[in-house]
TIVEX-741939 format. One record per residue (C-alpha): x, y, z; residue number from 1. Coordinates in pm, 1 decimal. Layout:
TIVEX-741939
       xx       yy       zz   i
        X        Y        Z NUM
...
//
This chain:
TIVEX-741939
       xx       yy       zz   i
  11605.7   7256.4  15051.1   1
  11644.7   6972.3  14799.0   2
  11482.2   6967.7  14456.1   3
  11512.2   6798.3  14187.0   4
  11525.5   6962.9  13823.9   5
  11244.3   6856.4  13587.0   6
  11321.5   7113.1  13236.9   7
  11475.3   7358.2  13162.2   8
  11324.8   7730.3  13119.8   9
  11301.1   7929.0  12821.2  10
  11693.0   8104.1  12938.4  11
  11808.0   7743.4  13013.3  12
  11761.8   7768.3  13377.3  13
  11672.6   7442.4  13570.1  14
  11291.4   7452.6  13674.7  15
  11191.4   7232.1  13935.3  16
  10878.1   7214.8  14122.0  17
  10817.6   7443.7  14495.9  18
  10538.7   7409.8  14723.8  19
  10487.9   7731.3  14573.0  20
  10529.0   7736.6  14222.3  21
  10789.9   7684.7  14001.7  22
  11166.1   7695.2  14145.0  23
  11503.4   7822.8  13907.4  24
  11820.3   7701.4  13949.6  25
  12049.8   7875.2  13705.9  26
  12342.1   7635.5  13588.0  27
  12141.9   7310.4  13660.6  28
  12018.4   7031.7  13399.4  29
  11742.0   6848.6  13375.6  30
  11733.8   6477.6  13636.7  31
  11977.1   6666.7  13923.6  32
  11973.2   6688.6  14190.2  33
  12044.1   6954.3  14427.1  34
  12028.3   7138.7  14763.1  35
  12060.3   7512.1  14842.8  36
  11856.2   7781.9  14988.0  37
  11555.9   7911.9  14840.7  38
  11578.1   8294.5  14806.8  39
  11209.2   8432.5  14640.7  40
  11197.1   8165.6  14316.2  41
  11564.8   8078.3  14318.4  42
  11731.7   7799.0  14460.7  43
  12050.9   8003.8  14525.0  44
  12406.9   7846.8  14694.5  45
  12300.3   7496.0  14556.3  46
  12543.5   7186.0  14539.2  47
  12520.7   6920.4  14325.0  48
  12405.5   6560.4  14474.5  49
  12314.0   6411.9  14180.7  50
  12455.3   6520.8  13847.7  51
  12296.0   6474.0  13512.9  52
  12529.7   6225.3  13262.1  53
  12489.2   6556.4  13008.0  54
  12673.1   6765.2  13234.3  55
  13068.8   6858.7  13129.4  56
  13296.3   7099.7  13232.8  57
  13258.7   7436.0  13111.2  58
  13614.2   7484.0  12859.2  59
  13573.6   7872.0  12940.8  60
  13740.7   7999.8  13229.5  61
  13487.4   8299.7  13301.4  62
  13159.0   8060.2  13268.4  63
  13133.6   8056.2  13662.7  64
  13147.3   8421.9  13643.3  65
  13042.1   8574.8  13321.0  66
  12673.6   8606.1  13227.1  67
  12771.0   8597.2  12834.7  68
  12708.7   8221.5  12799.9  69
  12428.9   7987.7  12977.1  70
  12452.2   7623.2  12857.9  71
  12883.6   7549.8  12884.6  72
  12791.2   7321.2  13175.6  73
  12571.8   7108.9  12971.3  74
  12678.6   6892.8  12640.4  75
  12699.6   6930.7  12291.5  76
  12448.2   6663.1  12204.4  77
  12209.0   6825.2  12489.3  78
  12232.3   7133.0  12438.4  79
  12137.9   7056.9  12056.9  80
  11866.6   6842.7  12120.7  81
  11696.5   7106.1  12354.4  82
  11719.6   7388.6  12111.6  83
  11543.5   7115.1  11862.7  84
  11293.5   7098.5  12128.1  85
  11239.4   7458.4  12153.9  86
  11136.6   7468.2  11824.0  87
  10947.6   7184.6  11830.3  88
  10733.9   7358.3  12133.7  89
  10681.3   7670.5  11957.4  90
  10507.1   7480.9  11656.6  91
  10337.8   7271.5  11913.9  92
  10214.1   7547.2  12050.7  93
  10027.0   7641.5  11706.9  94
   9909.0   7269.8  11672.8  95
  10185.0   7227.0  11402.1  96
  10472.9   6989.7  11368.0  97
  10720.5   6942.2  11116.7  98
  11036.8   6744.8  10980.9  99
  11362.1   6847.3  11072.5 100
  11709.6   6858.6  10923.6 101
  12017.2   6785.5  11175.8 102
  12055.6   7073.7  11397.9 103
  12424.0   7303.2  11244.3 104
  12624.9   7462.0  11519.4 105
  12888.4   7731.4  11490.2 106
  13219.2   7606.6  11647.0 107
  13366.7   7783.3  11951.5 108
  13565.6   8121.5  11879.1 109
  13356.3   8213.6  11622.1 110
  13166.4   8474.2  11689.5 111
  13235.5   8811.9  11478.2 112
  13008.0   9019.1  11673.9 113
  12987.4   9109.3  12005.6 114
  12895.6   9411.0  12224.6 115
  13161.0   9453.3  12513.7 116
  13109.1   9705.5  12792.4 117
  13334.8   9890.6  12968.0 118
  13413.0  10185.6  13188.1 119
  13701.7  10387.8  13226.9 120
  13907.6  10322.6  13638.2 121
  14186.4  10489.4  13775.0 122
  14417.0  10259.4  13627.9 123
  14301.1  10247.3  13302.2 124
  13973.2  10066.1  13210.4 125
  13732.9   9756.0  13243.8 126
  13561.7   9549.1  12941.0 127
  13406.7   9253.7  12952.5 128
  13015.0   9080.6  12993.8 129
  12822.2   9177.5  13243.9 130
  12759.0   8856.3  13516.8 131
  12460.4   8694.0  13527.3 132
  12166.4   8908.0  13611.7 133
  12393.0   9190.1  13734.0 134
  12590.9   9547.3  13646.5 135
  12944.8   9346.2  13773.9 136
  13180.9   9326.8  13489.0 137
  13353.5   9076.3  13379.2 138
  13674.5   9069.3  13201.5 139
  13721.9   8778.9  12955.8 140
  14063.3   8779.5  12824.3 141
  14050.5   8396.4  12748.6 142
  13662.7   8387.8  12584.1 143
  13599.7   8063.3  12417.6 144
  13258.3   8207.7  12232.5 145
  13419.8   8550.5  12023.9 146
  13655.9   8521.7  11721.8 147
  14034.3   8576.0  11796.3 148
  14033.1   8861.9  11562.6 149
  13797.9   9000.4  11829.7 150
  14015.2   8960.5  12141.5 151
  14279.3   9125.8  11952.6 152
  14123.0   9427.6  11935.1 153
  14080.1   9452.7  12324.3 154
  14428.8   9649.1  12370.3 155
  14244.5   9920.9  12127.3 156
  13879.3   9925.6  12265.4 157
  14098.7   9988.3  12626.5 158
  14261.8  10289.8  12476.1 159
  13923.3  10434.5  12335.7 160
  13735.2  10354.2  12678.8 161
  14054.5  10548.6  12831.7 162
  14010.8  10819.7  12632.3 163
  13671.5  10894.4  12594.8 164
  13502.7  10674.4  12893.3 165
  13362.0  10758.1  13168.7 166
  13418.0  10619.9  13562.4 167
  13035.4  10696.3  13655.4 168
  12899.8  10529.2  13344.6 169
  12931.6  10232.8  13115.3 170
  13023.2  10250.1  12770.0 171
  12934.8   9988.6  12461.3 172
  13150.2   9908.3  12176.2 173
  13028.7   9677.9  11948.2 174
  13309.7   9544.7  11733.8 175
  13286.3   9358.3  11418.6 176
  13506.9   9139.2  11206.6 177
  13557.7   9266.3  10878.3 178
  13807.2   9141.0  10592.0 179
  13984.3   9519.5  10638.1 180
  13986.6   9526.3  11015.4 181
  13787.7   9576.5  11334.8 182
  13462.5   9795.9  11270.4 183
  13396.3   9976.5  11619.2 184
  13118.6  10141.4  11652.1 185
  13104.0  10317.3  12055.8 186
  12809.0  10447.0  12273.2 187
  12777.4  10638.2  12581.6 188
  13131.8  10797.0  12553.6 189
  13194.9  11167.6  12645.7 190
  13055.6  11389.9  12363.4 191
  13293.0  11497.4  12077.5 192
  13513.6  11785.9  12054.3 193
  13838.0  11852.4  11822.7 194
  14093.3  11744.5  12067.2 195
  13891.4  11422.8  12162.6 196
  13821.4  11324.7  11756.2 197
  14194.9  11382.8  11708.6 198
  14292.6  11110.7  11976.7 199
  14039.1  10859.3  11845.6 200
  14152.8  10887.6  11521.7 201
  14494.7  10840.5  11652.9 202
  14431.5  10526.9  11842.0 203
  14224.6  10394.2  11531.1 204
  14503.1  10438.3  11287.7 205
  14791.3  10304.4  11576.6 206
  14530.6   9954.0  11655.4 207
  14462.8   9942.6  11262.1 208
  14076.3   9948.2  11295.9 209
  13862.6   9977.6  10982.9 210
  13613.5  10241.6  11130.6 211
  13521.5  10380.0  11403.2 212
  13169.5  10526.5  11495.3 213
  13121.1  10743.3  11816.0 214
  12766.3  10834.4  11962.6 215
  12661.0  10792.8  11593.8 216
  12954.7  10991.8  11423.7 217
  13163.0  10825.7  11206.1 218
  13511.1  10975.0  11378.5 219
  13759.7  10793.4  11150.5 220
  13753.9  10600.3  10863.1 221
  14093.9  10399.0  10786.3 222
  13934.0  10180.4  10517.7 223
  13587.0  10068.4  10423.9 224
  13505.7   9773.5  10650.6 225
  13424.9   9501.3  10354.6 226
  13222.2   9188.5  10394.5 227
  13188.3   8927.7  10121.0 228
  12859.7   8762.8  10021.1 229
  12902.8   8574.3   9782.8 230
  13110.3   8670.2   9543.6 231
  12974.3   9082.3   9624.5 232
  13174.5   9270.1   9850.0 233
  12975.5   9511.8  10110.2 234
  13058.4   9789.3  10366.7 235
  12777.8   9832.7  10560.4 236
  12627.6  10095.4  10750.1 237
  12755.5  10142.8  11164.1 238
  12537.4   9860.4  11341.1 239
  12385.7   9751.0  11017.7 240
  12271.8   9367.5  11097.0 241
  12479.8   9072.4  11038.6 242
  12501.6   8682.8  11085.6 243
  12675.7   8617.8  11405.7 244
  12933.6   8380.2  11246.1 245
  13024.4   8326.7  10931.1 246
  12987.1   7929.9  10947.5 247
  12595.1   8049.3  11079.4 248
  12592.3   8273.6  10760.8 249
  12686.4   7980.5  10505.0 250
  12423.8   7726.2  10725.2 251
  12159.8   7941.5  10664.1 252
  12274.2   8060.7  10296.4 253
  12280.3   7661.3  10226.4 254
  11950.1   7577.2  10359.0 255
  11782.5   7886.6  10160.4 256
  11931.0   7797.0   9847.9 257
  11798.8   7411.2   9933.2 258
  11494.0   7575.8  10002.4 259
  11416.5   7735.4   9670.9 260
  11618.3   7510.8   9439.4 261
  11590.6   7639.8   9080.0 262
  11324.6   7951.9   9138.6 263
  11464.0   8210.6   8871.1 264
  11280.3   8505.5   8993.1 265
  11291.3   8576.8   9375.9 266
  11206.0   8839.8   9635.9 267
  11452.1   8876.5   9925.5 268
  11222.8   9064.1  10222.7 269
  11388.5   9228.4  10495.3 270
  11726.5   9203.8  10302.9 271
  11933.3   9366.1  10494.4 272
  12278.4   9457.4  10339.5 273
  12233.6   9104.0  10125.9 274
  12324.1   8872.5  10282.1 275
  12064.1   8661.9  10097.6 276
  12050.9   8826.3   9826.1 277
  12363.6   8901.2   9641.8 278
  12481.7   8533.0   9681.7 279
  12139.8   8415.4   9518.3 280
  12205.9   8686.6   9244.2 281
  12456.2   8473.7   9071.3 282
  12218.3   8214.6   8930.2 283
  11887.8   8407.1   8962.2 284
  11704.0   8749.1   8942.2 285
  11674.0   8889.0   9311.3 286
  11411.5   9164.0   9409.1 287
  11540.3   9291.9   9763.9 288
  11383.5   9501.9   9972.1 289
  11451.3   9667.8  10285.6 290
  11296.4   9961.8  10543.0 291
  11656.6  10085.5  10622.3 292
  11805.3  10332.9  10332.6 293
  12155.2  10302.9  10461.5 294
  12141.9   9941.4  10425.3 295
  11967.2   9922.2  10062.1 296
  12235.8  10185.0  10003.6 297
  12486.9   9927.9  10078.3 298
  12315.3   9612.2   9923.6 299
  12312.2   9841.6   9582.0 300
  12654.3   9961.0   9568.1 301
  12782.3   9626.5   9654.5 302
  12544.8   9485.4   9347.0 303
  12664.2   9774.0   9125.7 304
  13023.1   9626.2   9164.6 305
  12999.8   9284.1   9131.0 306
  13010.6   9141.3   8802.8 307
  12844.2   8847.1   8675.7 308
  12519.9   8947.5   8865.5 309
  12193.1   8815.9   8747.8 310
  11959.9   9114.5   8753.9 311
  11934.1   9278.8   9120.9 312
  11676.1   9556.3   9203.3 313
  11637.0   9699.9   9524.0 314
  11369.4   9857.8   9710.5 315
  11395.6  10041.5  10057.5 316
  11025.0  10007.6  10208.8 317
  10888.2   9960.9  10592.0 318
  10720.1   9605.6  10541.4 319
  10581.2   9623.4  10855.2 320
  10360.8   9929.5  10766.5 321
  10368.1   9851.3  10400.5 322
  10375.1   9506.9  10300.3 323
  10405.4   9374.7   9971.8 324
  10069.3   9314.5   9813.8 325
   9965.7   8991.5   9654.3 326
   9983.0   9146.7   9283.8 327
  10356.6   9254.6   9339.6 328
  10458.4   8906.5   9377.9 329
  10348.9   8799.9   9007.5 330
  10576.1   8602.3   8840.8 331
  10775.4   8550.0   9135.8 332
  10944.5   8213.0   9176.1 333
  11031.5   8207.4   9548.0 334
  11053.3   8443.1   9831.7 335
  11314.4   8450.5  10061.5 336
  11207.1   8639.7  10430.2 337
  11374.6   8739.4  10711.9 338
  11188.6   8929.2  10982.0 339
  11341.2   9067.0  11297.2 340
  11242.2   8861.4  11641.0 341
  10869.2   9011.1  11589.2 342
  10815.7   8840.2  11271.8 343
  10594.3   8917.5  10977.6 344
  10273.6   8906.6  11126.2 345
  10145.7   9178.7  10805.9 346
  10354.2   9021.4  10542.2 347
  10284.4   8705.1  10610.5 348
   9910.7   8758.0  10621.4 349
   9953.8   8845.2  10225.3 350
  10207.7   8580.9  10165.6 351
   9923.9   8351.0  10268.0 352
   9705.3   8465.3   9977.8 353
   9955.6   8477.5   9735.4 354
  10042.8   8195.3   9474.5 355
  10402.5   8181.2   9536.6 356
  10555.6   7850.6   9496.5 357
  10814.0   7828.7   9737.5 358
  10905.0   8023.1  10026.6 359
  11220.8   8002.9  10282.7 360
  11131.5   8191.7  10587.0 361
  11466.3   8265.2  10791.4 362
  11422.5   8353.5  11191.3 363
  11550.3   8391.0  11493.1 364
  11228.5   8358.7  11711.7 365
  11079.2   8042.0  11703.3 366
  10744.5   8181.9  11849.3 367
  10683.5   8448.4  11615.4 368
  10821.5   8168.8  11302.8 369
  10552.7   7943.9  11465.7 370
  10271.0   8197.3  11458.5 371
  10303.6   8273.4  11104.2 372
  10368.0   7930.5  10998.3 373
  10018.1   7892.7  11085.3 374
   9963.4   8172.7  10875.0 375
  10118.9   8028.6  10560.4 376
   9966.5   7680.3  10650.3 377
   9622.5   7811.6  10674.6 378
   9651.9   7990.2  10357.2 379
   9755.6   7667.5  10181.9 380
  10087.9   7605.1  10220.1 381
  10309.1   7285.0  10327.3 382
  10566.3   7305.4  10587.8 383
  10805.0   7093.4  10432.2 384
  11104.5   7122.9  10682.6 385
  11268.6   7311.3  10931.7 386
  11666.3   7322.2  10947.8 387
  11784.4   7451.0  11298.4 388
  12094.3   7697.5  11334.5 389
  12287.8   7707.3  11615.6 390
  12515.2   8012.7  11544.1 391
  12504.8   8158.4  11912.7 392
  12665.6   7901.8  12078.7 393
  12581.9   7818.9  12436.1 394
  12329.9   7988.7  12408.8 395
  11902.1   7970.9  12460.4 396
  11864.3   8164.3  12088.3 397
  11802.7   7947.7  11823.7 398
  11779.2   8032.7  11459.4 399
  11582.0   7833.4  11175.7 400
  11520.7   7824.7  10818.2 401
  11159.7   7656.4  10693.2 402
  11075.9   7542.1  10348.2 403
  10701.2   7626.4  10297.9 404
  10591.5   7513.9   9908.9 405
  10209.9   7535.2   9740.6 406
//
């Protein structure tokens, strides 16, 4: 069968049209063309007849194989463009549009984050991504997307999976990039006994990692894992949320603080560990609040210790069950929020009625931003801009920062 690729679908595959409905082509840009066999929805075995001028060559070995990227085939300027256009289509989708800033990408081997599995084999023990749309693993000792502080923890995370993996079942380790060393924090390996917590602490202290957190136990603790916002310094919690990269991080930092230019007073909702926050303490007076305690624990301590601060209070509240009210944002010069992928559906609902002069809402969803930018607009608010963030690279998530003002 030969088709010919109109868009691109919401996980970057190549849609073109069937006799049937809608066709996928996984790998394939928008204008090719291409023949293969149609399996179900999927035009699988394809070959390229006619290739788009966006397409490139992938400069990551594993792309062919490894499901942990989607868009290496396609261009820079492409692949930026369309993530434009997917927020452009969410807004559209609410009857809104907007102005937008040029779109800021992360560079390649950036990423501090990532969540490898692995299981343990007779020889010793496999980590990588799984491939696309399957449980095959795939190693990726030459990743273009993760940090090289992260591929040099791989001879450590194969010791642990050795240890305390399993050949039956998959473990994940989630490793961070912290200025004191690799924070690993492991799931689904065999439960904990002395002889087992003895080894791991072993094989943390021998690979230098900062932590490391099994099945939700903190096993060994070399040194805090520190992160600087700002000029705070932060351990967070195991699995406590941050930025993917650090150039993301500052993009987003930058456009907030563009966003609510001189605003003395602020509220920082869903803070986090303050990532927001802290930095925006140093000229201004920051209310931040938060539904995890371990995380406001965090965000506090690292206030505590940083000198210079403007005044920092913190509260640890469920905003989606408790929003704050329109009278608890008197006085307040700006609010800085940023919900999880659902959004703010509640908070923004009493955002909308409030008399706040500027808000920065930060997201990762462009649906659930565009649905309560509709909120905010209805309510009486401008949507002044929207700066894109590309921070996970190659990628079909997108993150954003809006500047809503009365």
């Amino acid at each position: 069968m030969i088709v010919t690729i109109e868009r691109l679908g919401h996980l970057g595959d190549g849609v073109a049209r069937g006799p049937d409905g809608p066709i996928y082509a996984p790998g394939l840009l928008p204008g090719e063309v291409a023949e293969g066999t149609l399996q179900g929805d999927q035009l699988a075995d394809f070959r390229i007849l006619t290739p788009s001028v966006d397409r490139v060559k992938a400069p990551c070995a594993h792309a062919k194989t490894c499901g942990g990227c989607m868009m290496q085939h396609a261009s820079d300027a492409f692949v930026a463009d369309w993530k434009l256009g997917i927020v452009k289509g969410a807004l559209a989708g609410q009857g809104l549009t907007a102005d937008f800033r040029p779109i800021l990408t992360s560079p390649p081997k950036s990423r501090r984050r990532a969540t490898i599995a692995a299981r343990r084999t007779k020889s010793g023990a496999l980590m990588g991504f799984h491939a696309r749309a399957s449980d095959m693993l795939v190693n990726i000792p030459n990743c273009q997307l993760l940090h090289p502080d992260l591929i040099a923890t791989f001879p450590g995370l194969e010791a642990l999976v050795k240890l305390g993996g399993s050949r039956t079942g998959e473990v994940s380790l989630t490793i961070t990039r912290s200025l004191s060393g690799a924070d690993v924090m492991v799931t689904g390996g065999k439960p904990l006994d002395s002889a087992l917590q003895l080894d791991l602490a072993r094989v943390t202290e021998s690979f230098g990692f900062a932590r490391l957190t099994w099945n939700g136990e903190t096993v060994a603790l070399r040194t805090a894992p520190m992160q600087r916002f700002g000029r705070a310094l932060v351990s967070p919690p195991p699995g406590a949320f941050l930025q993917a990269t650090a150039e993301g991080e500052a993009a987003l930092l930058q456009s907030v603080a563009l966003a609510i230019g001189s605003a003395r007073k602020i509220t920082d909702l869903f803070a986090g560990v303050g990532t927001f926050a802290l930095p925006l303490a140093e000229r201004a007076e920051v209310h931040a609040v938060e539904g995890e305690a371990t995380m406001t624990a965090a965000l506090t301590k690292g206030a505590n210790n940083t000198p210079g601060l403007k005044r920092v209070t913190v509260e640890t509240r469920d905003l989606f069950r408790r929003p704050l009210e329109a009278d608890e944002f008197k006085g307040v010069e700006a609010v800085v929020i940023d919900p999880p992928r659902a959004g703010a559906e509640a908070q923004m609902a009493v955002l909308a009625q409030s008399r706040v002069p500027l808000i920065a809402s930060v997201s990762c969803n462009p649906v659930t931003f565009a649905r309560d930018a509709k909120t905010l607009i209805a309510g009486g608010y401008s949507l002044d801009w929207v700066q894109v963030v590309d921070q996970f690279r190659w990628s079909p998530h997108v993150e954003l920062v809006a500047r809503f003002s009365r």
